[in-house]
Structures are given as structure tokens and as C-alpha cells.
Biopython code that builds the backbone (N, CA, C, O; Angstrom):
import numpy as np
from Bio.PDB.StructureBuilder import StructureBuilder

atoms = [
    (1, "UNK", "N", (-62.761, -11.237, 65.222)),
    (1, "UNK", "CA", (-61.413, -11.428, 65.686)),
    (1, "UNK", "C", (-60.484, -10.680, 64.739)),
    (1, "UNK", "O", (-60.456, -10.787, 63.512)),
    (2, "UNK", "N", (-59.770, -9.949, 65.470)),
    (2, "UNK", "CA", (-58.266, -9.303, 64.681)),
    (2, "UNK", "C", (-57.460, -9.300, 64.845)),
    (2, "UNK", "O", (-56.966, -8.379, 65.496)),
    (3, "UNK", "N", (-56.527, -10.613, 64.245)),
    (3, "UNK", "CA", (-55.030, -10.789, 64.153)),
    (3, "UNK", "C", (-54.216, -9.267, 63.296)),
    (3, "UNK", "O", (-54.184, -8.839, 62.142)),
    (4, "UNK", "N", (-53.689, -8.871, 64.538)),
    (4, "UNK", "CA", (-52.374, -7.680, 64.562)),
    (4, "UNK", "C", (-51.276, -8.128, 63.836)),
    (4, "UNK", "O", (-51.049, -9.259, 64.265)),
    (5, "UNK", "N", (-50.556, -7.878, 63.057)),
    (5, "UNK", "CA", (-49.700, -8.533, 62.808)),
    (5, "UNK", "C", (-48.880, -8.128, 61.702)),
    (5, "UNK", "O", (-49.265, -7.257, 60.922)),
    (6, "UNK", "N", (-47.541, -8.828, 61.563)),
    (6, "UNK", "CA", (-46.389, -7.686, 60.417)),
    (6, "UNK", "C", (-45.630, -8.172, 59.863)),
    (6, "UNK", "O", (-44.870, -8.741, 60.646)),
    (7, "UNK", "N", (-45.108, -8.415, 57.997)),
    (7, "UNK", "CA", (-44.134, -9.533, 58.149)),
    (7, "UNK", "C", (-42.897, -9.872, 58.341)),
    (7, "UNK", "O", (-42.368, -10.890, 57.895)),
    (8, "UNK", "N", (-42.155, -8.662, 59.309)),
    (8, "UNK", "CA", (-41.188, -8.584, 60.055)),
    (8, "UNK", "C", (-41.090, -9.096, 61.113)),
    (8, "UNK", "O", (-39.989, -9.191, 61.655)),
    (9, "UNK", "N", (-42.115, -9.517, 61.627)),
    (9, "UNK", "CA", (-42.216, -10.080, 63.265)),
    (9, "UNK", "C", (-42.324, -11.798, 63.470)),
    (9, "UNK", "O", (-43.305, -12.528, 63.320)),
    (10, "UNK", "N", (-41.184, -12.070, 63.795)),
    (10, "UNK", "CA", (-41.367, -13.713, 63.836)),
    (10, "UNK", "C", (-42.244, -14.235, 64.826)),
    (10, "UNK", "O", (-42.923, -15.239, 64.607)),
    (11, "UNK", "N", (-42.269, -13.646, 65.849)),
    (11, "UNK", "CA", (-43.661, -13.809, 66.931)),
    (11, "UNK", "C", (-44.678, -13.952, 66.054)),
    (11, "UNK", "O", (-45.323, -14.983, 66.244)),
    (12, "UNK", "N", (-45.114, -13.145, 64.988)),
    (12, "UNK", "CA", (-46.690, -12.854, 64.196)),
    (12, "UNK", "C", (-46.377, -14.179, 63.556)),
    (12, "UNK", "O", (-47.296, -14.995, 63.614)),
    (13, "UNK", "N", (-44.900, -14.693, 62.756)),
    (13, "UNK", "CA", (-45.119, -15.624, 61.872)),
    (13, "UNK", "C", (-45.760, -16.924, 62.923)),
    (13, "UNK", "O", (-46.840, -17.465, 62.687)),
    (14, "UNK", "N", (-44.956, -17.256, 63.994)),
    (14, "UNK", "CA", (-45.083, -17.997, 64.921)),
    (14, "UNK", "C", (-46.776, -18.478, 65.367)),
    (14, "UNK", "O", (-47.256, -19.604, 65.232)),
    (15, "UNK", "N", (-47.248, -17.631, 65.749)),
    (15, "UNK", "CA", (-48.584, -17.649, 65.979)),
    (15, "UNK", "C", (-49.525, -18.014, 64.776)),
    (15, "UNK", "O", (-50.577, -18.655, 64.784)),
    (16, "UNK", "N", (-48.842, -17.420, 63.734)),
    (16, "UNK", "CA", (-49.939, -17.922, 62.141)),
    (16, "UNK", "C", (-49.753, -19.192, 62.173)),
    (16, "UNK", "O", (-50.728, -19.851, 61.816)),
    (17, "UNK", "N", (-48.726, -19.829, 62.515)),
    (17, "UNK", "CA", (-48.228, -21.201, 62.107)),
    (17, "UNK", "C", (-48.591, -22.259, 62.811)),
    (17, "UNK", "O", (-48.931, -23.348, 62.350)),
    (18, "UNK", "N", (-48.509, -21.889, 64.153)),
    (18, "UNK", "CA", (-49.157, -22.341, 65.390)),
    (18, "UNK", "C", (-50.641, -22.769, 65.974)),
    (18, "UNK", "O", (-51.223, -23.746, 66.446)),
    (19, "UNK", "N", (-50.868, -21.345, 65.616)),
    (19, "UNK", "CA", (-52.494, -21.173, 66.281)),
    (19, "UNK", "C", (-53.720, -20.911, 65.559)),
    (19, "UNK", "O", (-54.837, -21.427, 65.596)),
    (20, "UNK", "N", (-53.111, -19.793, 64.770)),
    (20, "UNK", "CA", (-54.404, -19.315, 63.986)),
    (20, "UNK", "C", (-54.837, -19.795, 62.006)),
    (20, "UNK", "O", (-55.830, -19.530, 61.329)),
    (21, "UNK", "N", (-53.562, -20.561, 61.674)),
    (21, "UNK", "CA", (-53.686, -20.665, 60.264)),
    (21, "UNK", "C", (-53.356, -22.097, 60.592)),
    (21, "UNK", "O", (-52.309, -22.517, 60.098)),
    (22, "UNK", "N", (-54.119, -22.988, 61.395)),
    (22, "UNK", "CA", (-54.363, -24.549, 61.437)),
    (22, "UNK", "C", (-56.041, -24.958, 61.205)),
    (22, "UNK", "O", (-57.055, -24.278, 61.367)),
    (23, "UNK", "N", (-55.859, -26.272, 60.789)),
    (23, "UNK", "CA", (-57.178, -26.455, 60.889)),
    (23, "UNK", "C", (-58.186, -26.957, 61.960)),
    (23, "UNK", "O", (-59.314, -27.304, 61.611)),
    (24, "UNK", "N", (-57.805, -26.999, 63.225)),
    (24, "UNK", "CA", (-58.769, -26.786, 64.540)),
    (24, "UNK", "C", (-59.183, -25.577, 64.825)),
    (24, "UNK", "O", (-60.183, -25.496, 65.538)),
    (25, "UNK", "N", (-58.441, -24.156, 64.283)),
    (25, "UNK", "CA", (-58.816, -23.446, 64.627)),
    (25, "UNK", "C", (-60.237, -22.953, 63.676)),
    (25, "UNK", "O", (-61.390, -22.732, 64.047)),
    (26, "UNK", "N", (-59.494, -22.883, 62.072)),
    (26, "UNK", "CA", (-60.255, -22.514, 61.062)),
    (26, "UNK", "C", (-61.914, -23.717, 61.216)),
    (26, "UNK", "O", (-62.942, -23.444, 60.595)),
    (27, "UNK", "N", (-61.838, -24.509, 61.804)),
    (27, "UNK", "CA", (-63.120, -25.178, 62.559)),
    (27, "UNK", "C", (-63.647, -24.600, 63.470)),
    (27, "UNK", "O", (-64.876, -24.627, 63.534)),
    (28, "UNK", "N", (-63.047, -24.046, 64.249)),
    (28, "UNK", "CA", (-63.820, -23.611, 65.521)),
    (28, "UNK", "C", (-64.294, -22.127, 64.880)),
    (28, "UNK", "O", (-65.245, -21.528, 65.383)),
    (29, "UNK", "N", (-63.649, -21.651, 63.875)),
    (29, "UNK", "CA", (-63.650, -20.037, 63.678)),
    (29, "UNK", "C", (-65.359, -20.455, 62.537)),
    (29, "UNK", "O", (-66.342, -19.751, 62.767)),
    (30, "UNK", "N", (-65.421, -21.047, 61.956)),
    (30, "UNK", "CA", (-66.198, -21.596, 61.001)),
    (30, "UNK", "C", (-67.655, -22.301, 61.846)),
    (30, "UNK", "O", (-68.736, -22.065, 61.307)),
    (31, "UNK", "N", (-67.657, -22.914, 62.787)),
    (31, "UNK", "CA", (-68.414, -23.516, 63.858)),
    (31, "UNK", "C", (-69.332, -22.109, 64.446)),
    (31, "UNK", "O", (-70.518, -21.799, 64.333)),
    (32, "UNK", "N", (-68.033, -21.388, 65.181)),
    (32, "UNK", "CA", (-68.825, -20.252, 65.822)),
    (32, "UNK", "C", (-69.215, -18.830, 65.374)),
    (32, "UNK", "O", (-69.556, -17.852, 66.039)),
    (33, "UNK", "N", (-69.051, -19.023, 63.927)),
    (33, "UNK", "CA", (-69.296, -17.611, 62.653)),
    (33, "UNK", "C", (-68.800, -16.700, 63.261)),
    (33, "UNK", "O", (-69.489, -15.756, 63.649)),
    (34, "UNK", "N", (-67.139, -16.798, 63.538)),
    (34, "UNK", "CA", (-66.129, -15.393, 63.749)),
    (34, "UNK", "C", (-65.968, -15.193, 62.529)),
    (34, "UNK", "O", (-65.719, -15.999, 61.632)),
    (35, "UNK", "N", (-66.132, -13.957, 62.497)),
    (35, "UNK", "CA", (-65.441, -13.179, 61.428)),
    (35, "UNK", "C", (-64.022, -12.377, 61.527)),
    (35, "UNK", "O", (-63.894, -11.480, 62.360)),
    (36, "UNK", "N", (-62.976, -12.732, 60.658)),
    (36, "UNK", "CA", (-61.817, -12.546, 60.789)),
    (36, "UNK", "C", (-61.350, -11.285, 59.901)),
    (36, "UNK", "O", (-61.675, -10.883, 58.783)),
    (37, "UNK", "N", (-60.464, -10.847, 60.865)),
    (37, "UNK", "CA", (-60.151, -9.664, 59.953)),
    (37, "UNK", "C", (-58.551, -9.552, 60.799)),
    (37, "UNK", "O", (-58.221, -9.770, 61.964)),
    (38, "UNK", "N", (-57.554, -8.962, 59.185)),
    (38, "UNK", "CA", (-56.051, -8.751, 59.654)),
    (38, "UNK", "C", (-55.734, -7.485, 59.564)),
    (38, "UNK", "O", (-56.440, -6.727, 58.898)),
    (39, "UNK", "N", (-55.002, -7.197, 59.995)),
    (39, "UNK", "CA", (-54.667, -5.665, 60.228)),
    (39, "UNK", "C", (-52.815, -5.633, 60.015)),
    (39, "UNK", "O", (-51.827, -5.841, 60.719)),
    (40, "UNK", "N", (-53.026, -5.357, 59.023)),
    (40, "UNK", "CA", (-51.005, -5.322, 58.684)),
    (40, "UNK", "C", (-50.348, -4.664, 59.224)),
    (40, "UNK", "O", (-50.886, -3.562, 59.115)),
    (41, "UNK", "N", (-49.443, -4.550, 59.806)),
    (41, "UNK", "CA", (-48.720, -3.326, 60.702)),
    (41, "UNK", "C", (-47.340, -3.565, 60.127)),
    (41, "UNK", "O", (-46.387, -3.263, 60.844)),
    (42, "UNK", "N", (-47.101, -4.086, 58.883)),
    (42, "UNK", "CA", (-45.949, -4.046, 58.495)),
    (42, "UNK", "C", (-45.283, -2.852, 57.941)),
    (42, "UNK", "O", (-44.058, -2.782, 57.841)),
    (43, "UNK", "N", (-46.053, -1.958, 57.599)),
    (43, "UNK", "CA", (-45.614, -0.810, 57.648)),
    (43, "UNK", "C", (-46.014, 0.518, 58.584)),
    (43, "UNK", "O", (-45.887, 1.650, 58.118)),
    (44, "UNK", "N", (-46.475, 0.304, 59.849)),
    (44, "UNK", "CA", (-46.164, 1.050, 60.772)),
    (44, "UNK", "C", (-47.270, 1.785, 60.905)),
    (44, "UNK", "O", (-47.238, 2.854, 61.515)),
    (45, "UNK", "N", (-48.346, 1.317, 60.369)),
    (45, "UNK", "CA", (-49.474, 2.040, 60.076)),
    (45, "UNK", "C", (-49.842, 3.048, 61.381)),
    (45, "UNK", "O", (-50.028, 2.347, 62.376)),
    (46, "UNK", "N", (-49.976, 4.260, 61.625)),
    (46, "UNK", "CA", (-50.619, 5.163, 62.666)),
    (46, "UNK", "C", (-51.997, 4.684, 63.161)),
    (46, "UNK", "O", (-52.464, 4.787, 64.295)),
    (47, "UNK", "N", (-52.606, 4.075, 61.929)),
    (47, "UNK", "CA", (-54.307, 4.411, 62.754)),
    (47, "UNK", "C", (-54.341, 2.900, 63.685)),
    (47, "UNK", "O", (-54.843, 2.807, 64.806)),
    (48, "UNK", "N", (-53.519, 1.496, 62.737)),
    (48, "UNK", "CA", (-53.551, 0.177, 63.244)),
    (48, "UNK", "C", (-52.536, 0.436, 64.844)),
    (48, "UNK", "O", (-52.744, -0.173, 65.894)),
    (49, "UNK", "N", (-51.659, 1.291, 64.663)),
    (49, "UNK", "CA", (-50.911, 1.945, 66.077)),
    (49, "UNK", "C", (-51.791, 2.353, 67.028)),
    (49, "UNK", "O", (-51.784, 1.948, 68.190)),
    (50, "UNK", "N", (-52.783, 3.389, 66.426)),
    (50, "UNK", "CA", (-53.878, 3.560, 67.101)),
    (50, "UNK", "C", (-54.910, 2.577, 68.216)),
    (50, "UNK", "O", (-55.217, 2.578, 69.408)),
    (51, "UNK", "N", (-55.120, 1.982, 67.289)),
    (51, "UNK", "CA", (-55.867, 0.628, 67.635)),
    (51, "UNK", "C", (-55.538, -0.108, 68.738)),
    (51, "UNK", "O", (-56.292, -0.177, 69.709)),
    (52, "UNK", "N", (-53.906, -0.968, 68.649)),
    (52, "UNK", "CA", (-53.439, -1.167, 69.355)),
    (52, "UNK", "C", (-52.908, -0.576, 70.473)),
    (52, "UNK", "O", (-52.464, -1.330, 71.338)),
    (53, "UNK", "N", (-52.864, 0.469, 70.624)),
    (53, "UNK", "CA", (-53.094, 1.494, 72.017)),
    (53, "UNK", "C", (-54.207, 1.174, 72.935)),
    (53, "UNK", "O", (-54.179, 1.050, 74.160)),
    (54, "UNK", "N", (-55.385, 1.044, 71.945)),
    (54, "UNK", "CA", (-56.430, 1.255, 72.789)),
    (54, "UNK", "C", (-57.099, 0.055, 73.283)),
    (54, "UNK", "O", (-58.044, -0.128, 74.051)),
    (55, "UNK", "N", (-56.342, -0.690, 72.626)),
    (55, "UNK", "CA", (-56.593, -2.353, 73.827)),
    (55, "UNK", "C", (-55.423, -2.967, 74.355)),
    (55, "UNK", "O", (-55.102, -4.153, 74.282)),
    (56, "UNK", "N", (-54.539, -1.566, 75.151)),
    (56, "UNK", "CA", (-53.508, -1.612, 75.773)),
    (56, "UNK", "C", (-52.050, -2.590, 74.995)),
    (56, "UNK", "O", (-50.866, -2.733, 75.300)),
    (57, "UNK", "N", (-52.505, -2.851, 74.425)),
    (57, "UNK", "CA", (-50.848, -3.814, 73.707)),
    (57, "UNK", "C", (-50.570, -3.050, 72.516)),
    (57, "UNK", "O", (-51.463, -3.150, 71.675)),
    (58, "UNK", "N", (-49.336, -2.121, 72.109)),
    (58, "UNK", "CA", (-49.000, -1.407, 71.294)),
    (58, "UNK", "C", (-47.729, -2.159, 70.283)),
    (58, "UNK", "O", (-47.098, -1.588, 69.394)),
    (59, "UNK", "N", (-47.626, -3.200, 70.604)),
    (59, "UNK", "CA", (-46.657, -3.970, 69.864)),
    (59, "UNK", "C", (-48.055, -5.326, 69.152)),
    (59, "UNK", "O", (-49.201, -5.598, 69.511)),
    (60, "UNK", "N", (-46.999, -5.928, 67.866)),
    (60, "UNK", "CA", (-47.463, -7.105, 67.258)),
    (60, "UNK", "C", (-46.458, -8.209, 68.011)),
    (60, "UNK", "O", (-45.320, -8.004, 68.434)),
    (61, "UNK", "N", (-47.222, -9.417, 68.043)),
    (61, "UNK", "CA", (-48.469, -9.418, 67.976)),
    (61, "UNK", "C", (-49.079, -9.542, 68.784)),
    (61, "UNK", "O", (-48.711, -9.859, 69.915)),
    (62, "UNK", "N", (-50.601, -9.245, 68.283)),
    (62, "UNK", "CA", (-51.769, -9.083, 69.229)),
    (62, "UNK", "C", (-53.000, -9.585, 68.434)),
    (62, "UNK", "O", (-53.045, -9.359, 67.224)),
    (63, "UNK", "N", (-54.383, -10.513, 69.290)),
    (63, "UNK", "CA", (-55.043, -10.674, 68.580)),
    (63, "UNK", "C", (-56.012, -10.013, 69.638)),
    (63, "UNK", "O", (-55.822, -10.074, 70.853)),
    (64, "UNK", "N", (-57.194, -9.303, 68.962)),
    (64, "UNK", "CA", (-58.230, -9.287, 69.908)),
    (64, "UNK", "C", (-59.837, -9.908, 69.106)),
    (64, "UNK", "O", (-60.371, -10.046, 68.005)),
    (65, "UNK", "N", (-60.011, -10.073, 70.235)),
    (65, "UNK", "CA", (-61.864, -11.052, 70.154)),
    (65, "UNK", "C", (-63.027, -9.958, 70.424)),
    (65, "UNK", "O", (-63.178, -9.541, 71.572)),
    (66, "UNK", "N", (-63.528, -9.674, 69.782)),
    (66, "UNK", "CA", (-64.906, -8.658, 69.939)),
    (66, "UNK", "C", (-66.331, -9.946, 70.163)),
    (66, "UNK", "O", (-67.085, -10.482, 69.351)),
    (67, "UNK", "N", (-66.208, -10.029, 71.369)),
    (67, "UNK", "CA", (-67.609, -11.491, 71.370)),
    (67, "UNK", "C", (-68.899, -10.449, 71.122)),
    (67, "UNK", "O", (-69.003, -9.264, 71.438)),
    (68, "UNK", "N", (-69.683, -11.187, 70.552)),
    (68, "UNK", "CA", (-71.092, -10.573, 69.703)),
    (68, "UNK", "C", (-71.591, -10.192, 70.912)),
    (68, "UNK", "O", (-71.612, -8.970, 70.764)),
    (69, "UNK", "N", (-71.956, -10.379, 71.875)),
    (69, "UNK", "CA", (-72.898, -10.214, 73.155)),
    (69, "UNK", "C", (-72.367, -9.156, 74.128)),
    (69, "UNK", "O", (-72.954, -8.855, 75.168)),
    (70, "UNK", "N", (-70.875, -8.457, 73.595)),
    (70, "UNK", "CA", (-70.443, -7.617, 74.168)),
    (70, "UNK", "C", (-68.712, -7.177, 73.397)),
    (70, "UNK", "O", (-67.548, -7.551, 73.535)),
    (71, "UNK", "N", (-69.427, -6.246, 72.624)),
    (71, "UNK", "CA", (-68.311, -5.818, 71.611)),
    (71, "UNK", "C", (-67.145, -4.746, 72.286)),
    (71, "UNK", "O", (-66.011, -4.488, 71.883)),
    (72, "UNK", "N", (-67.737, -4.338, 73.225)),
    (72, "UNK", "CA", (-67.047, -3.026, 73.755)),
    (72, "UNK", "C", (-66.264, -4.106, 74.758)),
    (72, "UNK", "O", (-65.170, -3.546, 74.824)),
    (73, "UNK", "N", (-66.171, -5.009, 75.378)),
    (73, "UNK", "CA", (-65.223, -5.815, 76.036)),
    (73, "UNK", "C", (-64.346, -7.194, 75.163)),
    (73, "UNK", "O", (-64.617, -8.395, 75.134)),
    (74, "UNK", "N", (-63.413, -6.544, 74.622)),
    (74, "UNK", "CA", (-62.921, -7.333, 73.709)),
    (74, "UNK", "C", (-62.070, -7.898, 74.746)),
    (74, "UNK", "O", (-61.743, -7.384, 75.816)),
    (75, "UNK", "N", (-61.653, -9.433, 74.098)),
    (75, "UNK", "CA", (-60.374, -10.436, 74.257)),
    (75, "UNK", "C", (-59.249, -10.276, 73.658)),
    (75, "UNK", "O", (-58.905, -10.498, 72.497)),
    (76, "UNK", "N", (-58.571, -9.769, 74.780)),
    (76, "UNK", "CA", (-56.885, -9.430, 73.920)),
    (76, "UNK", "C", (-55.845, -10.451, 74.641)),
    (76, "UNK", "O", (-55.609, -10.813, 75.793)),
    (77, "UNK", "N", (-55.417, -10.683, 73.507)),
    (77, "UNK", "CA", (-54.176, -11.872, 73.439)),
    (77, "UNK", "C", (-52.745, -11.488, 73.149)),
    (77, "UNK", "O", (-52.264, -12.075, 72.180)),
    (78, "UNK", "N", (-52.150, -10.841, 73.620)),
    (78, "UNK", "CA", (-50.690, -10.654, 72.722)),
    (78, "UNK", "C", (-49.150, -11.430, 72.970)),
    (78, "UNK", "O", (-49.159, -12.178, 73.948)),
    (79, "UNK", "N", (-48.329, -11.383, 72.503)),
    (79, "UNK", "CA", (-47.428, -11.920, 72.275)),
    (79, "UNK", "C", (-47.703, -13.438, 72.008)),
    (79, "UNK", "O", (-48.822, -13.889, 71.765)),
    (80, "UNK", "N", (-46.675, -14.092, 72.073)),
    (80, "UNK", "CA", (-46.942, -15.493, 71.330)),
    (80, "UNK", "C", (-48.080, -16.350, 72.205)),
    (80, "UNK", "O", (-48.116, -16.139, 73.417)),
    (81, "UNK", "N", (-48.835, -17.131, 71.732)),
    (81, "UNK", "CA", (-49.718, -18.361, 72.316)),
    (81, "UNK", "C", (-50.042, -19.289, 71.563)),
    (81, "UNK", "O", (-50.325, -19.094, 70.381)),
    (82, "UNK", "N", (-50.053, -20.455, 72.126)),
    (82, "UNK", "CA", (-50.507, -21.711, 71.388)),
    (82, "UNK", "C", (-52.130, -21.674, 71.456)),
    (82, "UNK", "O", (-52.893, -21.043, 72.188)),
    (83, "UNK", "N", (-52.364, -22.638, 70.361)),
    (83, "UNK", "CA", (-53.591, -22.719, 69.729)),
    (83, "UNK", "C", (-55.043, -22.995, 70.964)),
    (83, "UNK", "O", (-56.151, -22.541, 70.680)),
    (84, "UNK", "N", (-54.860, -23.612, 72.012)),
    (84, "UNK", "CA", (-55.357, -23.529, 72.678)),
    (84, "UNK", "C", (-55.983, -22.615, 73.790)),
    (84, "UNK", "O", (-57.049, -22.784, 74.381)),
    (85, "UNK", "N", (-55.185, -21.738, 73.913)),
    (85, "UNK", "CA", (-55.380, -20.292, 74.749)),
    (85, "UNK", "C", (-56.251, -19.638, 73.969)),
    (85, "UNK", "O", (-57.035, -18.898, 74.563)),
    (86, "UNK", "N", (-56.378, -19.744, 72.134)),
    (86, "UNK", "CA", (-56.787, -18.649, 71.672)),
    (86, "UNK", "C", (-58.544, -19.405, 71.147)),
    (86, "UNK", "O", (-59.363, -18.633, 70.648)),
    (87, "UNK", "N", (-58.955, -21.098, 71.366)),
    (87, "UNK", "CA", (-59.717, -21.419, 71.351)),
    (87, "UNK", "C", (-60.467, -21.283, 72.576)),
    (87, "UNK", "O", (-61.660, -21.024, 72.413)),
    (88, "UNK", "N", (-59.964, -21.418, 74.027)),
    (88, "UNK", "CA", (-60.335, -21.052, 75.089)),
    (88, "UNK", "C", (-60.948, -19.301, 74.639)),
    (88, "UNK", "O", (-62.156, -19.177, 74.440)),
    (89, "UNK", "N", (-60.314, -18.446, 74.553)),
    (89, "UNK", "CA", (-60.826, -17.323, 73.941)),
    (89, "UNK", "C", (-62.115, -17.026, 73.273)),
    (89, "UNK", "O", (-62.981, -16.206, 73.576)),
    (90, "UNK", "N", (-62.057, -17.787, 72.398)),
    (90, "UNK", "CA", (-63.082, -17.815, 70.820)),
    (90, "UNK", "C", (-64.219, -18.362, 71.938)),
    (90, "UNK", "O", (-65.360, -18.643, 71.572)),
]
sb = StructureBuilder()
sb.init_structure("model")
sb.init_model(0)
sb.init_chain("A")
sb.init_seg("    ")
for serial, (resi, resn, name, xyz) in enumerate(atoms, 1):
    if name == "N":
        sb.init_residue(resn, " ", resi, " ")
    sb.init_atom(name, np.array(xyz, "f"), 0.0, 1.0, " ", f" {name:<3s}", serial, name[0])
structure = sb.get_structure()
């Protein structure tokens, strides 16, 4: 899983606070051995721009899900969501 994200964007803070930096999630993320990875876009990065192009959402935030059984069809999530949409996900 890769939370997109920038610390200019109150949407990104929103969602950390919300969804992804609680402890139901950090259970479920821990339960189902996701491996997490952040991608800063607080400074405008080209290649993380990149990225986000190519799983159609070019703004933060965005999280996407690479499920083990099929990496090339990732789960993309963007703009704000509660914690539940993104466990439905996982």
C-alpha cells in the first residue's frame, strides 16, 4: 500500500488522522502483512507525479493497494475516505 501524500494538503492530513494512522487500521495492516510505503509529494516530486498519472489520480491524496495475487491491478483510493472504505480495500 502507498499513501500519496504532502504536508500542504489538509485532505492528506485528514485521511492520516482518520483512516490510515489509527489503530484498526495499523491491525488490519499488521494481520494481513501489507507493507506500507509513503511517497511525499510535498515537494512536487516529477517521478511521485509520475506515478500518480499512471493510476489515473494526479493530485494528493491518493492511496493505492498492490494486492499480492495481482500487482499489476492495483486499488486506488483518492481524495478523502473514512477508515472503512480503505479496510474494505485492504
Amino acid at each position: 500500500m502507498i499513501d500519496f501524500t504532502a504536508d500542504w494538503c489538509p485532505n492528506c492530513k485528514a485521511n492520516e488522522a482518520l483512516s490510515l494512522n489509527i489503530t484498526s487500521t495499523r491491525e488490519l495492516v499488521d494481520e494481513l502483512g501489507v507493507v506500507c510505503l509513503l511517497a511525499d509529494y510535498t515537494h512536487r516530486s516529477p517521478a511521485i507525479r509520475s506515478v500518480m498519472e499512471k493510476l489515473g489520480a494526479p493530485a494528493v491524496p491518493l492511496t493505492a493497494i498492490f494486492p499480492a495475487g495481482r500487482p499489476n491491478e492495483p486499488i486506488v483510493i483518492d481524495g478523502t475516505y473514512l477508515s472503512g472504505r480503505l479496510h474494505e480495500a485492504l
